[in-house]
C-alpha positions in Angstrom: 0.5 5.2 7.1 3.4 4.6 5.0 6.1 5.1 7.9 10.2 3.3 8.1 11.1 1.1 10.7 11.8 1.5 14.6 15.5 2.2 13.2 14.5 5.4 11.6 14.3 9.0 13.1 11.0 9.4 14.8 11.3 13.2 14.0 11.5 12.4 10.2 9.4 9.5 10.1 6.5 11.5 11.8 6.7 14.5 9.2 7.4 12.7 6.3 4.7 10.0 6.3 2.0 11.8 8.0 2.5 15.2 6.7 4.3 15.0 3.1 2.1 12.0 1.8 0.1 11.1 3.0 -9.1 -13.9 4.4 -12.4 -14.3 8.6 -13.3 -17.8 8.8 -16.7 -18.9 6.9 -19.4 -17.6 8.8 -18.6 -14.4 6.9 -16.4 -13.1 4.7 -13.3 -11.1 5.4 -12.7 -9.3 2.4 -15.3 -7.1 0.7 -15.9 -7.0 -3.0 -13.2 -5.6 -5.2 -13.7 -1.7 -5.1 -12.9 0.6 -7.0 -9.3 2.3 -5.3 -8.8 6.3 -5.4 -5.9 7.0 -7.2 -2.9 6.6 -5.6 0.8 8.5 -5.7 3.9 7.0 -4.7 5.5 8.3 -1.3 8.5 9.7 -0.6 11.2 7.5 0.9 11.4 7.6 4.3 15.6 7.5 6.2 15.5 4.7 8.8 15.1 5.5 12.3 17.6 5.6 14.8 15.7 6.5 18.1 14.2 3.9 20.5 10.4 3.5 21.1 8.9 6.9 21.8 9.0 8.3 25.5 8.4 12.0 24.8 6.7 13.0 28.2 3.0 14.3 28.0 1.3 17.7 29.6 -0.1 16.7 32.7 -2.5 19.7 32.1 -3.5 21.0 29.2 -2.2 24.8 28.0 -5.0 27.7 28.4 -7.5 28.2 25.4 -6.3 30.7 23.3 -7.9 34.2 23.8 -11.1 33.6 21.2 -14.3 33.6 21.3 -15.8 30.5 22.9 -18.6 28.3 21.0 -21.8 27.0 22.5 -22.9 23.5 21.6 -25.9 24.9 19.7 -23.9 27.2 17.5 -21.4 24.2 17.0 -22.9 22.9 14.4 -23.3 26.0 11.7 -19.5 26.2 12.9 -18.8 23.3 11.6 -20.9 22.9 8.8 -19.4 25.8 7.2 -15.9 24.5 7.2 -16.8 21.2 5.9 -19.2 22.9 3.0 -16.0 25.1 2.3 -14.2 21.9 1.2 -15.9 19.4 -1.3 -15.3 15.7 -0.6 -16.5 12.8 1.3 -17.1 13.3 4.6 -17.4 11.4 8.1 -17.8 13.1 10.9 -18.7 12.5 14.3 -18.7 14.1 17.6 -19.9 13.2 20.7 -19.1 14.2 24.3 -17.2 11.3 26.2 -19.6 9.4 28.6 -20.8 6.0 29.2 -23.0 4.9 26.6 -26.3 5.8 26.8 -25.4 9.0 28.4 -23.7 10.1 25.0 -24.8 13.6 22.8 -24.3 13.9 19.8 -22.4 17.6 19.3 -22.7 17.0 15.4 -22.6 14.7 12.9 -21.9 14.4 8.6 -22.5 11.5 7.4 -21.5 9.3 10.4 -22.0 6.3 8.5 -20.5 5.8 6.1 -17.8 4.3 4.8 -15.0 5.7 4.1 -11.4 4.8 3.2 -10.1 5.4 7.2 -6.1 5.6 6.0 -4.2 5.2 9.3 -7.0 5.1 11.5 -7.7 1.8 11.2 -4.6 1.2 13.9 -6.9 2.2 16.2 -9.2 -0.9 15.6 -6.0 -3.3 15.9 -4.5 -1.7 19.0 -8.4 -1.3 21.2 -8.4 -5.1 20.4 -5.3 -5.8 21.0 -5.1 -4.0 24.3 -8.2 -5.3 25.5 -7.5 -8.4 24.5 -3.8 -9.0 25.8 -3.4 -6.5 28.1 -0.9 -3.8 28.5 1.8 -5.9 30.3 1.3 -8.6 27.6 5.4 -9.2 25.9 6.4 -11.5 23.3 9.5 -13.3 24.1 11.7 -14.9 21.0 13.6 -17.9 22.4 16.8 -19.8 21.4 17.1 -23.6 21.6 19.7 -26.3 21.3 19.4 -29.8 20.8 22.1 -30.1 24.0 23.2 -27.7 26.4 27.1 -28.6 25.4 29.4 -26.3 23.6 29.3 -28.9 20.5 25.9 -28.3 19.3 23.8 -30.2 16.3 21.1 -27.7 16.2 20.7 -24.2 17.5 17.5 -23.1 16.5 15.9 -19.8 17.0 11.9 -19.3 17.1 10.8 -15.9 16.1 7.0 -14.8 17.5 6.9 -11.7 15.3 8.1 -9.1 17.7 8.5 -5.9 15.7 10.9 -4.1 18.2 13.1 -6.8 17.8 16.3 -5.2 16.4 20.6 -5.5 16.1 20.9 -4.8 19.8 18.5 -7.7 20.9 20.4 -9.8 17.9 23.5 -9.2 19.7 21.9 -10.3 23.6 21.6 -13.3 22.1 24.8 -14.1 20.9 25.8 -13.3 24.7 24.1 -15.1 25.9 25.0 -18.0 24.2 28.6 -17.1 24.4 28.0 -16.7 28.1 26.4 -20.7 28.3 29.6 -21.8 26.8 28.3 -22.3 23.4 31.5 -22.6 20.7 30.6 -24.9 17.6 27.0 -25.3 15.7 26.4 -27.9 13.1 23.3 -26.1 11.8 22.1 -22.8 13.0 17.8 -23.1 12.2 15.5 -19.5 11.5 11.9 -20.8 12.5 9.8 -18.6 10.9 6.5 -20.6 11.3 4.4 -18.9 14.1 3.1 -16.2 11.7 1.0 -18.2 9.0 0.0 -16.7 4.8 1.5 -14.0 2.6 4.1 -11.4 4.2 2.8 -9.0 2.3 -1.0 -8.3 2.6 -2.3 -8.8 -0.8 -4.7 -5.4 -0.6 -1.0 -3.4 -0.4 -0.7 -1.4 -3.9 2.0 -3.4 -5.6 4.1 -0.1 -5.1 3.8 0.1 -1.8 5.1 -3.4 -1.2 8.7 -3.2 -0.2 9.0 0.6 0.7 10.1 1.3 3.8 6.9 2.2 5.1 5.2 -0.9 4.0 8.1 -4.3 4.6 7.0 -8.2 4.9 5.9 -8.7 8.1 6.9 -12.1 9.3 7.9 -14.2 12.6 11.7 -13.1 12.2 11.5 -9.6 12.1 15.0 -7.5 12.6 15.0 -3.7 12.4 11.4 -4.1 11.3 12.8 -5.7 8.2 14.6 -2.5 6.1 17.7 -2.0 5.9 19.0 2.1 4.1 18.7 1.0 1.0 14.6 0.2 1.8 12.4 -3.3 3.1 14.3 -6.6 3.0 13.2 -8.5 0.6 14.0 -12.1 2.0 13.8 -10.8 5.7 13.9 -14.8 7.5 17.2 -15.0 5.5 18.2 -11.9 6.6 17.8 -12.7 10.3 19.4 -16.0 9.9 22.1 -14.7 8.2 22.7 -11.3 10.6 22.8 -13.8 13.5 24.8 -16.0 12.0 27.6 -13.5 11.3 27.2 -12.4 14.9 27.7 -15.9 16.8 31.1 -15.9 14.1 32.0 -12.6 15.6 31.6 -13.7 18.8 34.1 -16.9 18.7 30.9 -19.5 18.0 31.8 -21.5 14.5 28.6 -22.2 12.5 29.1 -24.6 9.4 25.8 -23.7 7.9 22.6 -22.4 7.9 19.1 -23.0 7.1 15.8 -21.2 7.2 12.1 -23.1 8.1 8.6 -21.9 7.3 6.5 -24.6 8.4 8.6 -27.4 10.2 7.7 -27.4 13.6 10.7 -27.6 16.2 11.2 -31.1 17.5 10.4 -32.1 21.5 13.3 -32.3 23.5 15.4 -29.0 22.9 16.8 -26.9 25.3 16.3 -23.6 26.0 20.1 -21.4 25.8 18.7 -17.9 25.6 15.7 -15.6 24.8 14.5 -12.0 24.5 11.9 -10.6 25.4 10.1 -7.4 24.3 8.7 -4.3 25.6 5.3 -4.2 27.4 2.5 -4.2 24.7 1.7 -0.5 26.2 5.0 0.8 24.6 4.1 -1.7 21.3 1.1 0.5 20.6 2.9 4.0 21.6 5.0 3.3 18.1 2.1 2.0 16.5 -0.4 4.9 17.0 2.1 7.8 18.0 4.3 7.5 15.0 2.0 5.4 13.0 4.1 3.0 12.4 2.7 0.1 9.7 5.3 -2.8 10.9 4.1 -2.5 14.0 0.2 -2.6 13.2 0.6 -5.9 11.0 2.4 -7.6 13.4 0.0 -6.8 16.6 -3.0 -8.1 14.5 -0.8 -11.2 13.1 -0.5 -11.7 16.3 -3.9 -11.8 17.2 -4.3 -14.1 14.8 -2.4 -16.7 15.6 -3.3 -16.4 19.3 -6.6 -17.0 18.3 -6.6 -19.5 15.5 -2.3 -21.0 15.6 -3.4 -23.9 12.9 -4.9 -21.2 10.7 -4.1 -20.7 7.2 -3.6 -17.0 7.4 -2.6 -15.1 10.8 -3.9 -11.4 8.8 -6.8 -12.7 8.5 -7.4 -14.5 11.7 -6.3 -10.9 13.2 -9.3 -9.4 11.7 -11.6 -11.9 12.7 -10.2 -11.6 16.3 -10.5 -7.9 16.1 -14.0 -7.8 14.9 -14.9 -10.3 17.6 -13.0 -8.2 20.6 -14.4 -4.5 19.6 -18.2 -6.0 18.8 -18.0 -6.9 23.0 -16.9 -3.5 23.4 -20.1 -2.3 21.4 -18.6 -1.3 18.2 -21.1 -1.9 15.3 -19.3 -4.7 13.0 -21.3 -3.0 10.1 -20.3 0.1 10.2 -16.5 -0.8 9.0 -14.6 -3.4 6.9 -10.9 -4.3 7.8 -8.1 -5.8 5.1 -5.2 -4.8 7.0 -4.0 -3.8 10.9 -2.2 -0.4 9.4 -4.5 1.1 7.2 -2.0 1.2 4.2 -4.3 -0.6 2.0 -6.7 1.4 0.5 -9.8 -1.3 0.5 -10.5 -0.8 3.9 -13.6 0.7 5.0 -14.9 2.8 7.9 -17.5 5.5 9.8 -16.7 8.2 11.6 -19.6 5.9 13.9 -16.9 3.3 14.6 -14.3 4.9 15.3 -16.1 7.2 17.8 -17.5 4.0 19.3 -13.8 2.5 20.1 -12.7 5.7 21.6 -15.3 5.6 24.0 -15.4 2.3 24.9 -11.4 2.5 25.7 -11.9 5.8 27.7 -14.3 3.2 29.6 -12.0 0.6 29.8 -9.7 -0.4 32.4 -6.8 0.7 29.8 -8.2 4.1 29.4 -5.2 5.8 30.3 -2.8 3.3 28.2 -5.1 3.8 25.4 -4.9 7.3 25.4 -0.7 8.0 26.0 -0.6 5.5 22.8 -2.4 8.8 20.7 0.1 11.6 19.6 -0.6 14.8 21.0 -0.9 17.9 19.3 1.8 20.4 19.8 3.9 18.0 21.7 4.7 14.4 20.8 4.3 11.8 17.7 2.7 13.1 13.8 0.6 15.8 15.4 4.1 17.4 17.0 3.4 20.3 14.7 -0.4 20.6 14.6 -1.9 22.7 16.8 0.8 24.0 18.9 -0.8 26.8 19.8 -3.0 24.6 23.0 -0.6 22.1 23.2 -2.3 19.2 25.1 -5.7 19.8 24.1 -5.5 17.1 21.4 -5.5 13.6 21.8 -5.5 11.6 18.3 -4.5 9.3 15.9 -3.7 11.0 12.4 -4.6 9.1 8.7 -2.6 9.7 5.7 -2.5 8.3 2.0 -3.3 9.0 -1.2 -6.7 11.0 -1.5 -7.2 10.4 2.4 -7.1 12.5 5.9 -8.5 11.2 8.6 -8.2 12.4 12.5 -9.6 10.5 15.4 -9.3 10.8 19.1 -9.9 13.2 21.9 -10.5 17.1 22.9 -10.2 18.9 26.1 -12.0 22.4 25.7 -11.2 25.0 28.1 -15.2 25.5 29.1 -16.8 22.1 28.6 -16.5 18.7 29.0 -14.4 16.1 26.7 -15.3 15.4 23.9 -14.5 12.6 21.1 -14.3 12.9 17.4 -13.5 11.0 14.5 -13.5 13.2 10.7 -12.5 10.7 7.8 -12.0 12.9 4.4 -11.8 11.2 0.7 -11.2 13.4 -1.6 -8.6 14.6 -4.7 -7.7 17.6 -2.9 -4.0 18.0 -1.6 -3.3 16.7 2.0 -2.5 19.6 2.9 -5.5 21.8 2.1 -7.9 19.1 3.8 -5.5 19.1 6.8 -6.2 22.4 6.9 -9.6 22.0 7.0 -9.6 18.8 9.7 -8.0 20.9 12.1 -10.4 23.8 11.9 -13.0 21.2 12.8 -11.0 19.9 16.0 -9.8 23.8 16.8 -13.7 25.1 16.9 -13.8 21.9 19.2 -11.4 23.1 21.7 -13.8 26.3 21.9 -16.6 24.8 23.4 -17.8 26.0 26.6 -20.7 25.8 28.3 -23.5 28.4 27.6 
């Protein structure tokens, strides 16, 4: 999704992103074939945000079903096959009740595999992998070194790891902290900026997406998620260097100049002076798949990349090769999706309504289950489904998808008379987002109908 930074209103950034607008190593390729894109139109600007990582409390249990008719399984499908015939366009859909595998049913199914342009969906492939992979607790921590632990320093040098809650506050810490150690005079203050390796920008991003606020460089020295009011940063390790460096001046610490490094390693022998570290990857992927959040997305599968491969040439696509390796142990079929990005921004990503239904239930199996699932928005209550159906708020537990030509809705239902269920409806089509919303969440409300009979 095309969303702002952490610094912009979660409110606005949910509604106006999801509801106005919507290279793997050799054994195999990691990008497909050029294909052709669906057209494309530009997005509104989105206002920074101003509120912290999301920690809207969730129903503990879900609201009654509203007083209509229930559905059976067997007359789900004519249900559902008449909303979908209503619309034409592409479809995915998939819907299964939620059980171990091999226990699974299929409830119904349109075209479960194939490929589709997923939009925002595809966070749920970076966060399953990175969950599973890190763990929940897992935190990134962005330290400060000098080449002494003196006041008169040569070097102060500060190592970012990509942390994309990193913001002014945490900026600020650290010039405490260093006040606090007694630090007064640097000859050179040092921005390394070489933990994330290739491009910023991920070169399947539309050329006018690149630089919106939705859709900034995603580098090791991120602050504010790299946008500033007036849109993305356009030099954003400069901009760290130079945000801190005006900080330590504030604070009574004299800097006589200031450099930035992309691929110089720091040199043995420096001392530690201060560090930050940042929330629990569990609250990483609440901003990431409640508010869909593109900054976020990037750097989790960066990440992953350079955890996996750190002498690699390219952490994106190290990230997708991690991913791809991580949900195929979890049983998700590597051939029935194609990843360019973590977000989903770029519109040459590929996926099923097969593969996404297979992540969900593999995380509902997994020891993160419940992680995994506060990370969704809910419907009616929290996140870009705070005003879709409000009328069972609780019932509806999803990640939403929005760009150009493009819905997509994945994630769980709780019916009033049946058991859960999981979902996944992918849409293409040159309709307005708004009339195949409309549609999607016909689908998932005849879903929340089901009862046993």
């Amino acid at each position: 999704m095309k969303f702002a930074p952490l610094v912009c209103a979660t409110l606005v950034l949910s509604i106006a992103s999801e509801s106005l607008f919507s290279p793997v190593r050799a054994q195999a390729p990691l990008f497909p074939p050029p294909l052709t894109p669906l057209p494309r139109a530009t997005p509104l600007p989105i206002p920074p945000r101003t509120t912290p990582l999301p920690t809207t409390p969730r129903p503990t249990t879900p609201a009654p079903a509203p007083a209509t008719g229930g559905i059976c399984p067997a007359q789900l499908g004519g249900t559902l096959d008449r909303i979908v015939n209503q619309l034409p366009a592409s479809w995915s859909v998939l819907v299964q009740t939620q059980a171990p595998r091999g226990t699974r049913q299929n409830l119904y199914a349109r075209n479960p595999f194939t490929q589709l342009v997923p939009a925002s969906n595809n966070k749920l492939f970076t966060t399953a992998a990175a969950l599973t992979k890190l763990g929940a607790q897992y935190q990134l921590r962005t330290p400060v070194f000098g080449n002494t632990n003196r006041p008169e320093l040569a070097t102060l040098r500060v190592i970012g790891q990509g942390d994309p809650s990193f913001s002014s506050a945490q900026l600020n810490s650290l010039t405490q902290q260093l006040r606090q150690r007694g630090v007064r005079k640097v000859d050179l203050l040092i921005g390394d900026d070489t933990v994330f390796r290739g491009a910023d920008f991920n070169p399947y991003w539309d050329q006018e997406d690149r630089g919106q606020g939705y859709a900034p460089p995603i580098n090791s020295l991120m602050l504010n998620q790299n946008n500033v009011y007036a849109g993305a940063v356009p030099n954003p390790g400069n901009y760290f260097v130079g945000e801190f460096r005006s900080r330590l001046a504030n604070a009574g610490i004299q800097v006589k100049s200031s450099t930035l490094v992309k691929r110089t390693p720091a040199p043995l022998g420096e001392v530690e002076l201060a560090s930050i570290v940042s929330p629990p990857l569990s609250r990483l992927i609440d901003a990431t798949n409640q508010e869909s959040d593109n900054a976020y997305a990037e750097a989790i599968l960066k990440t992953l990349g350079r955890l996996q491969d750190p002498n690699g040439v390219d952490s994106t696509a190290s990230g997708v090769a991690a991913v791809r390796a991580i949900l195929s142990q979890l049983g998700v079929n590597p051939n029935r999706y194609r990843m360019v990005d973590g977000s989903g921004l770029a519109d040459r990503n590929r996926a099923s309504a097969e593969a996404f239904v297979q992540t969900l239930q593999a995380m509902a199996e997994s020891p993160n289950a419940d992680v995994f699932r506060r990370s969704l928005a809910v419907g009616g209550v929290n996140g870009t489904l705070s005003n879709r159906f409000r009328s069972i708020p609780g019932r509806v537990l999803a990640k939403t998808g929005t760009i150009s030509g493009v819905v997509s809705l994945s994630g769980y239902v709780t019916p009033s008379g049946y058991a859960p269920v999981v979902f996944s409806i992918i849409v293409n089509s040159g309709n307005s987002a708004s009339t195949v919303r409309a549609s999607v969440d016909s689908l998932v409300m005849a879903l929340t109908r089901l009862r046993n009979c």
